[in-house]
N, C-alpha and C positions, 0 to 999 in steps of 0.2 A: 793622866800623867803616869809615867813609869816610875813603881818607886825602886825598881828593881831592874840595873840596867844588863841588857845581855855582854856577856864579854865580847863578842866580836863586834859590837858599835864600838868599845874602845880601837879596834884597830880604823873602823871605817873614821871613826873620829881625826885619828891623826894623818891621815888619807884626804878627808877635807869634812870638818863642821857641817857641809849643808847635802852630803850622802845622807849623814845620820836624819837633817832637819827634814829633808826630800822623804827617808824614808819613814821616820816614824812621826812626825806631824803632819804630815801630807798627804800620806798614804799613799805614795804611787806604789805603781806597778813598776818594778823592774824589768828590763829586758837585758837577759840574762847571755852575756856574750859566749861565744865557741869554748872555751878556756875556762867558762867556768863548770860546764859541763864536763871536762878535764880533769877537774879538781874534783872533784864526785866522783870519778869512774875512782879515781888515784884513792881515796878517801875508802872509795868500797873494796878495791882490792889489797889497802893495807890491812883495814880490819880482817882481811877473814885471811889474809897469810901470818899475822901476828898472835893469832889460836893458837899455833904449833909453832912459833919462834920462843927462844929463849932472849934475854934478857942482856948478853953480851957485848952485841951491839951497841950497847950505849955503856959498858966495862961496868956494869952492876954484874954480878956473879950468881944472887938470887933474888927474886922479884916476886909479887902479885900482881899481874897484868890486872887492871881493870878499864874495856873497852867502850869508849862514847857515856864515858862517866858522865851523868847527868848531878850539875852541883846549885847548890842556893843557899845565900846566905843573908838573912833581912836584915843583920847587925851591921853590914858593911855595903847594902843594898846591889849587890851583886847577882847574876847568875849565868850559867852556860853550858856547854856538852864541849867537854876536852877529850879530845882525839884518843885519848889513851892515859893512865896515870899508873906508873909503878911504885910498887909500894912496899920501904924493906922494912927491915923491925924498928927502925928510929927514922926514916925518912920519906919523903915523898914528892915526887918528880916528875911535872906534867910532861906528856908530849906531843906535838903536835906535826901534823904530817901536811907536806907543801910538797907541792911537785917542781917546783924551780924554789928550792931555799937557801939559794948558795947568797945570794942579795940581803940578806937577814933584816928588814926592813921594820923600822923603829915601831911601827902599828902590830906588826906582827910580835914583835921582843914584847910589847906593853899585853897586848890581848894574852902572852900567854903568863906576864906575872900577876894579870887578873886569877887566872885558874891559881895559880901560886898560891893570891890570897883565899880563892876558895879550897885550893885542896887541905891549906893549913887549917884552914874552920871544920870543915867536915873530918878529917881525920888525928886532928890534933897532934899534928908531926911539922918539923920544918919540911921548909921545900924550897931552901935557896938558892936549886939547879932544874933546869930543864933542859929541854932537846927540842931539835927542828930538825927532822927526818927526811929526808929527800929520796927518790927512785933509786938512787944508784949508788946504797952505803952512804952518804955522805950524811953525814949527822955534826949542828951544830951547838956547842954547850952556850946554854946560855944563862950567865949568874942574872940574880933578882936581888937585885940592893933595897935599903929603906928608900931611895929616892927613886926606882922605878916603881913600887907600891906607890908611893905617897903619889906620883903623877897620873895611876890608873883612877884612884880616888876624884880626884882633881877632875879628873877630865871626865868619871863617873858625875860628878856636883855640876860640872859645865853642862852637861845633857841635857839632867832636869831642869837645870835653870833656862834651858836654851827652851824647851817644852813647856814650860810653862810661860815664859814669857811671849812665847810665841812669834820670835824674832827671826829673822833668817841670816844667820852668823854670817861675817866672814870669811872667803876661801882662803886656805891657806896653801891650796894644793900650788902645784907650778906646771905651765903652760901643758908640758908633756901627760901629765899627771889626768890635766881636765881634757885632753882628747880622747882619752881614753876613760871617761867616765859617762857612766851609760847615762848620767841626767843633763849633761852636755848643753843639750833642749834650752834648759832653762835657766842656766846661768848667762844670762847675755850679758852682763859684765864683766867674763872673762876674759873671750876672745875678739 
């Protein structure tokens, strides 16, 4: 059982319960579509142009870049690698880098107020703003209220309860959603 859930199953979570169940009770093997090869290439070439960017971009004035921050926290059973977290002398504000973020998509808003909760633990600063960076300038501010926390938690406790009982949830996804999911296969109760 995970006692310690990664941040990006909160987004596969709200994407649909049985990604998460498929991938981490199951153990499949993903086959991993054109797009998400995409996202890697996009992912590799922000980290190494963001060495020599300043901070303004996101109207912070002065920052400590810290890149593919690796975060863990066993108090709140959390953990994950955030894209990027800047860090000023009273704050800190994950971010995270999409190559189509204009859709700002509720799994995505939730995975990054996970880091939220972890950059607060690991550096002992609020972080009640982050960003979702896109290829082309386009940056979107995203607040993290008590009730986007308190639903990463939530949906953190739905995981392991879902793993250890060993149930196979159901979808919550919608019709478009599961055509486009690589376990497709084996929900035959969708379509």
């Amino acid at each position: 059982m995970l006692s310690s859930v990664p941040a990006n199953l909160i987004r596969q979570w709200k994407y649909c319960p049985r990604v998460v169940f498929y991938m981490e009770l199951m153990k499949m093997s993903v086959y991993r579509p054109a797009w998400v090869n995409q996202g890697i290439d996009f992912h590799n070439l922000q980290r190494k142009l963001w060495h020599r960017r300043k901070c303004s971009r996101f109207k912070i004035k002065a920052g400590i870049q810290h890149h593919n921050l690796s975060l863990y926290c066993d108090e709140v059973g959390l953990h994950g690698i955030v894209d990027m977290a800047i860090e000023t002398d009273d704050m800190i504000y994950p971010v995270e880098f999409k190559l189509l973020p204009s859709s700002k998509k509720v799994g995505d808003i939730l995975q990054m107020a996970a880091y939220s909760i972890l950059l607060e633990k690991e550096f002992k600063k609020p972080s009640p703003t982050g960003f979702l960076a896109g290829a082309e300038k386009e940056v979107h501010i995203i607040d993290f209220d008590d009730q986007k926390k308190s639903e990463v938690l939530k949906i953190a406790a739905s995981i392991r309860r879902m793993l250890v009982q060993g149930l196979k949830p159901e979808s919550s996804a919608t019709v478009s959603q599961c055509c486009a999911c690589e376990f497709i296969n084996y929900c035959n109760d969708r379509l």
